[in-house]
C-alpha positions as a Markdown table, in Angstrom:
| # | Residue | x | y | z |
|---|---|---|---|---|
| 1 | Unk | 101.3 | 87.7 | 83.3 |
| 2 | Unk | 100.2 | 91.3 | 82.5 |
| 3 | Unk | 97.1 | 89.9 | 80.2 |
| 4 | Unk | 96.3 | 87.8 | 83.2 |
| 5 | Unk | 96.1 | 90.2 | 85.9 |
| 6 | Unk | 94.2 | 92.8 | 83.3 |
| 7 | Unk | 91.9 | 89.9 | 83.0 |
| 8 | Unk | 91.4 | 88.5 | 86.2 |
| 9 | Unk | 90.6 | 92.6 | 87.4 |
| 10 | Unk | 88.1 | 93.0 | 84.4 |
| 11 | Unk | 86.5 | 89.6 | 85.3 |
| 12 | Unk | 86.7 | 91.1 | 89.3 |
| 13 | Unk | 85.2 | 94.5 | 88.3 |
| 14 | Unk | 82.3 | 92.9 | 86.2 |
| 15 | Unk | 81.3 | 90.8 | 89.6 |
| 16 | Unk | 82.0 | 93.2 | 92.1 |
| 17 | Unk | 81.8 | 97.0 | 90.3 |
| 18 | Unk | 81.3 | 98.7 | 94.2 |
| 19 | Unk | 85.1 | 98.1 | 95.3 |
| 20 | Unk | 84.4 | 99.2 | 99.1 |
| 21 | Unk | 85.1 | 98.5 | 102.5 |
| 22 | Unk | 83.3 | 96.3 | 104.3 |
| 23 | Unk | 84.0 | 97.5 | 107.7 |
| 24 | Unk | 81.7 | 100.3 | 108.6 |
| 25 | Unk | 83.0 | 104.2 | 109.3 |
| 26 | Unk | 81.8 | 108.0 | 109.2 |
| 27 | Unk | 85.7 | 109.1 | 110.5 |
| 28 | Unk | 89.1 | 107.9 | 109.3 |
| 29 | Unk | 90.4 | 107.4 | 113.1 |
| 30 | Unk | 87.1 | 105.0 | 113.3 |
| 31 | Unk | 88.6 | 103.3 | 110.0 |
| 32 | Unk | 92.1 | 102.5 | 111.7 |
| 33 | Unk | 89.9 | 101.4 | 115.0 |
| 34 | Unk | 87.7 | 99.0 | 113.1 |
| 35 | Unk | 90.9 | 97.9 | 110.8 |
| 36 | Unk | 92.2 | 96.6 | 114.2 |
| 37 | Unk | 88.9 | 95.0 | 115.4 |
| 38 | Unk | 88.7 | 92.9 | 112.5 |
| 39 | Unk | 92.4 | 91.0 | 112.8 |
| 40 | Unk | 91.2 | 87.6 | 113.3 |
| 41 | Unk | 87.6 | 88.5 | 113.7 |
| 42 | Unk | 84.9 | 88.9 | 110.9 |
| 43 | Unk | 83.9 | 92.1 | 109.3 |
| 44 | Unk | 80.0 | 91.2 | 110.2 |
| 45 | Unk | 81.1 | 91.1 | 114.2 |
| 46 | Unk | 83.1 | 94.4 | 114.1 |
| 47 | Unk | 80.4 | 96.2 | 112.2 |
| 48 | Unk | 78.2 | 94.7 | 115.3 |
| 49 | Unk | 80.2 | 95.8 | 117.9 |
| 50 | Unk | 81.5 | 99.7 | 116.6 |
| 51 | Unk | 78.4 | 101.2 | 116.6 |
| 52 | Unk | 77.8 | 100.9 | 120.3 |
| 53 | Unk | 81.6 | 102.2 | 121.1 |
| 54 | Unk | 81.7 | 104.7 | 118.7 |
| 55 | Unk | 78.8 | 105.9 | 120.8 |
| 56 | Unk | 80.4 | 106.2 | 123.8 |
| 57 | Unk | 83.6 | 107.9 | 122.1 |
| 58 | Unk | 82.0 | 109.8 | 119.9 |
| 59 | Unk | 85.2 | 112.0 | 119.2 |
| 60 | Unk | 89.1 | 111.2 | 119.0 |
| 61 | Unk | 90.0 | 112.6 | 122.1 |
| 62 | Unk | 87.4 | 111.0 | 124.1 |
| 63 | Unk | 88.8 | 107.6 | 122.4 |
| 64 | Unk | 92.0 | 109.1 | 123.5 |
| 65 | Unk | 90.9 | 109.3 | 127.2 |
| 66 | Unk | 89.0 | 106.1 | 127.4 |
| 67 | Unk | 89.7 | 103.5 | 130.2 |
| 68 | Unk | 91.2 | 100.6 | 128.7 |
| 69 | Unk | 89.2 | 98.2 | 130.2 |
| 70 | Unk | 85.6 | 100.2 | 129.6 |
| 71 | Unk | 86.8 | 99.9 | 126.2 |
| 72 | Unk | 87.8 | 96.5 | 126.8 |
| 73 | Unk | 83.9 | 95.5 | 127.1 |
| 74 | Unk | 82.9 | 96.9 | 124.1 |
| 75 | Unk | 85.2 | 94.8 | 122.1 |
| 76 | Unk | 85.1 | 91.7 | 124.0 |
| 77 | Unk | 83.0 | 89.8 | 121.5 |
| 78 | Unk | 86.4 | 90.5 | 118.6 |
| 79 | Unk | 88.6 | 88.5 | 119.9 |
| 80 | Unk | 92.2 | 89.3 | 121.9 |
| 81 | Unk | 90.2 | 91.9 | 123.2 |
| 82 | Unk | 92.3 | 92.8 | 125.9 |
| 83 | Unk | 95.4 | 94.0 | 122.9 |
| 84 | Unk | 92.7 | 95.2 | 120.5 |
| 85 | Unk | 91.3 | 97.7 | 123.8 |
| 86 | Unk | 95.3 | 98.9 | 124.5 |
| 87 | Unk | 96.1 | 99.5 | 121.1 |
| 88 | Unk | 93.2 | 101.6 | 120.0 |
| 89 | Unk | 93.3 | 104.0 | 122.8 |
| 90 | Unk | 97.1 | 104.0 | 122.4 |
| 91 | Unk | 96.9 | 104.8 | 119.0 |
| 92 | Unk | 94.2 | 107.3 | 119.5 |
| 93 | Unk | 96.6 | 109.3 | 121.9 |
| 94 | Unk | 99.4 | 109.3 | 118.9 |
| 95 | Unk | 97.3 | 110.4 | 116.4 |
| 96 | Unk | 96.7 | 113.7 | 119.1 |
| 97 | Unk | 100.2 | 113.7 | 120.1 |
| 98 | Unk | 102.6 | 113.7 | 117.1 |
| 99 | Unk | 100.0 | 114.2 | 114.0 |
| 100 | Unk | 97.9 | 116.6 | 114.7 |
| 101 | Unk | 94.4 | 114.4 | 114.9 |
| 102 | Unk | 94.8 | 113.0 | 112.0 |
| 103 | Unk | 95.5 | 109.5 | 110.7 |
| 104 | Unk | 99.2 | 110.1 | 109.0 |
| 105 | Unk | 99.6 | 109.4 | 105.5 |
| 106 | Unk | 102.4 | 107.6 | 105.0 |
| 107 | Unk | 103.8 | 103.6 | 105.4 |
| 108 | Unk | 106.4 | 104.8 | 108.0 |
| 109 | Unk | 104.1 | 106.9 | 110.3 |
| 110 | Unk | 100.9 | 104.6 | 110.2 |
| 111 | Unk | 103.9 | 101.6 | 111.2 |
| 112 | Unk | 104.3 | 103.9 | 114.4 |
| 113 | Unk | 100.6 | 103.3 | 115.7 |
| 114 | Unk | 99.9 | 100.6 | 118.0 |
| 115 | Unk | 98.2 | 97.7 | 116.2 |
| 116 | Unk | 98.9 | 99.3 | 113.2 |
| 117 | Unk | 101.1 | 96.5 | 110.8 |
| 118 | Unk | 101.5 | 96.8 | 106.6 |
| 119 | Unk | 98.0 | 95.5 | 106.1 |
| 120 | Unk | 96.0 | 98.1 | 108.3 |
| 121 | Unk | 98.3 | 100.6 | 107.1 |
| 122 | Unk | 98.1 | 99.7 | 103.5 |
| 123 | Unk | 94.0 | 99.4 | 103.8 |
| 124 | Unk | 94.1 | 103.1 | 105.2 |
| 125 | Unk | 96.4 | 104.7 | 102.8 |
| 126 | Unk | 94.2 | 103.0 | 99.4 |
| 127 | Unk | 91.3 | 104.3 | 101.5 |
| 128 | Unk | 91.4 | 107.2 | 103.4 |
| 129 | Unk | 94.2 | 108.7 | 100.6 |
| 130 | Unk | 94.1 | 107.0 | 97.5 |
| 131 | Unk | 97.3 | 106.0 | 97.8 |
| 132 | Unk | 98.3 | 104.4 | 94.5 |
| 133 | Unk | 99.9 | 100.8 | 94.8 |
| 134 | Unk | 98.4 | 99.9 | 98.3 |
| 135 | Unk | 98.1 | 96.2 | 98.7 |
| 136 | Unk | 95.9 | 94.9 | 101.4 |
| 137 | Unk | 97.8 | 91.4 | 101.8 |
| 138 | Unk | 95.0 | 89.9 | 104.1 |
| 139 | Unk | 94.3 | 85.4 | 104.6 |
| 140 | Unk | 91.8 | 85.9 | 101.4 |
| 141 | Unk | 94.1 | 87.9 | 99.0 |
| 142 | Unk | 97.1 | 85.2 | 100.1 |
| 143 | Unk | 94.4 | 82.6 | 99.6 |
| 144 | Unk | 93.2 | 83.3 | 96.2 |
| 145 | Unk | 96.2 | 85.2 | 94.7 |
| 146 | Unk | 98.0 | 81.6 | 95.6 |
| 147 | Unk | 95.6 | 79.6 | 93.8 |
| 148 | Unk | 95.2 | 82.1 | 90.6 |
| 149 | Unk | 99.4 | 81.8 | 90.6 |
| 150 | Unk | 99.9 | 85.3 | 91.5 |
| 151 | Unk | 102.0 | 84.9 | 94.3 |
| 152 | Unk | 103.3 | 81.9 | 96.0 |
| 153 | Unk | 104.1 | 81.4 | 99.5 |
| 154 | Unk | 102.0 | 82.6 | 102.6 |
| 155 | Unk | 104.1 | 85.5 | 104.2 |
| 156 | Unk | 101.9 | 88.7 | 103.7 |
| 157 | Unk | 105.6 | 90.8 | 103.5 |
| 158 | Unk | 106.6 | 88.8 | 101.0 |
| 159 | Unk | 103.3 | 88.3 | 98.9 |
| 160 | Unk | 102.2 | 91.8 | 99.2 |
| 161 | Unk | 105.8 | 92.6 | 97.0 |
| 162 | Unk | 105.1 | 90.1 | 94.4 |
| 163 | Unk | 101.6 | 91.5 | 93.8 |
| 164 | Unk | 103.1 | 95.2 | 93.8 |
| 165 | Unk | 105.2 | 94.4 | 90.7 |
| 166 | Unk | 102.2 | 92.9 | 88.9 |
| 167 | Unk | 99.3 | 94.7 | 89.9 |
| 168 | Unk | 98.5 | 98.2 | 88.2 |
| 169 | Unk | 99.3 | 100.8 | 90.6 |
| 170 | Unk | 96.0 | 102.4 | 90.2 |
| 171 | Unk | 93.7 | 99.4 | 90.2 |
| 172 | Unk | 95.8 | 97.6 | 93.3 |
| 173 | Unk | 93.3 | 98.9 | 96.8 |
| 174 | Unk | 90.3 | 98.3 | 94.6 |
| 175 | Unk | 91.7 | 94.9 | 93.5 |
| 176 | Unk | 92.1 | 93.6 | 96.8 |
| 177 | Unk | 88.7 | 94.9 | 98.0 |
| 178 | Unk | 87.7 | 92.6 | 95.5 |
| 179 | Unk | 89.2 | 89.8 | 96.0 |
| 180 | Unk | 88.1 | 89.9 | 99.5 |
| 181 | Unk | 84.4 | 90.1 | 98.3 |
| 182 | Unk | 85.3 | 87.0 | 95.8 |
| 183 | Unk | 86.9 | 85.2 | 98.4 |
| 184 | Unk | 83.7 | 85.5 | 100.9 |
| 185 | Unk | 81.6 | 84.7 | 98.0 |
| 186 | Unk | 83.2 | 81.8 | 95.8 |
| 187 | Unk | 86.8 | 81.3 | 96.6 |
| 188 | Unk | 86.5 | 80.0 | 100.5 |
| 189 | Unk | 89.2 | 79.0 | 102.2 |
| 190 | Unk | 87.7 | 75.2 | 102.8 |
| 191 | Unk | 85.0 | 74.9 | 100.5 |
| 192 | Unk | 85.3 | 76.9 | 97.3 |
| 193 | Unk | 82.5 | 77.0 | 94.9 |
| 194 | Unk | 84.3 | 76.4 | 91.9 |
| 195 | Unk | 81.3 | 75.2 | 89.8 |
| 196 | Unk | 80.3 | 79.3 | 89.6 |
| 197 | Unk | 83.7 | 81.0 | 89.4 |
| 198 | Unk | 84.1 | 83.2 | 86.9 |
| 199 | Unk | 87.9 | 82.5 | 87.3 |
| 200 | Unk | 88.6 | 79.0 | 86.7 |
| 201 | Unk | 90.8 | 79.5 | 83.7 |
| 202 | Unk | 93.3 | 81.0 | 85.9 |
| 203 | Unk | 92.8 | 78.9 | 89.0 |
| 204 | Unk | 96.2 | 76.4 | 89.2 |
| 205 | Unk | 94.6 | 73.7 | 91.9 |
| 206 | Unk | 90.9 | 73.8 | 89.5 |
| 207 | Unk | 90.1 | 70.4 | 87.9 |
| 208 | Unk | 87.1 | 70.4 | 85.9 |
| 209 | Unk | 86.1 | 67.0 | 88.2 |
| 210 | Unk | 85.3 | 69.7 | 91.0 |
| 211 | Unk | 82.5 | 71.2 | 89.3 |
């Protein structure tokens, strides 16, 4: 299993050498907020929609103050924008409150945000922090690591602990970047293009017939 994963992150790396965020941010608050946006709702359409509400909140504390439902038309086009809306400006007023204006660096306090679950928290500490061993346990990493025979089952809890014991600390935020890049670009969830994956060899549900 070691040789595998060192393979399949070489092979990754060789694709995809810029390991970055898609979702779009100049401020780590505006990282947590877009984090939130994009839970069940494309990268593409939150990097549509911050821009304009970033604009009108141009600082934490005026994100703190917002109206909820001013917010709430900004975000509209995301999806359960009504809970998205609550939860930013919620968590806005915690980050003032109890840590000082800053997003918290730690698995316990991020869990304390509203919105804020083991994936957003995870993205943020590999991101903001360089937190070694964060795994972002989103539908593509389930997806793929599934079919590569990483992890089995679909529970992000539960996956995200299998990959922590295999993945390299240090290459596990980056990895999952990745594989979020692969899984837009080859590994779809309905159609994958398995005639160009680079990954085959590793893939359990590939049959050469699919090419």
């Amino acid at each position: 299993m070691k040789e595998k994963v060192a393979a399949i992150i070489d092979i990754l790396k060789q694709r995809y050498p810029d390991a970055v965020c898609a979702l779009q941010y100049e401020k780590d608050y505006e990282l947590m907020i877009s984090v939130r946006l994009s839970a069940q709702c494309t990268d593409a359409r939150v990097n549509q929609v911050t821009p304009a509400l970033f604009a009108a909140y141009p600082t934490l504390e005026a994100m703190a103050n917002a109206d909820i439902a001013d917010v709430e038309n900004y975000v509209r086009s995301c999806g359960f924008y009504k809970h998205k809306a609550r939860d930013i400006v919620l968590a806005c007023q915690m980050l003032l409150s109890d840590f000082g204006g800053k997003v918290p660096g730690t698995m316990e306090e991020l869990l304390r945000l509203p919105g804020v679950g083991r994936k957003t928290a995870n993205l943020l500490l590999g991101d903001i922090y360089g937190v070694p061993g964060s795994v972002v346990c989103d539908t593509h990493c389930i997806r793929i690591c599934g079919r590569l025979g990483l992890s089995t089952g679909k529970e992000p809890e539960k996956v995200e602990q299998q990959l922590r014991k295999i993945l390299p600390p240090e290459e596990s935020s980056d990895f999952c970047h990745r594989i979020v890049l692969f899984g837009r670009d080859i590994c779809t969830a309905r159609n994958p293009n398995c005639g160009s994956c680079p990954l085959t060899f590793f893939c359990t549900q590939f049959s050469p017939t699919q090419e």
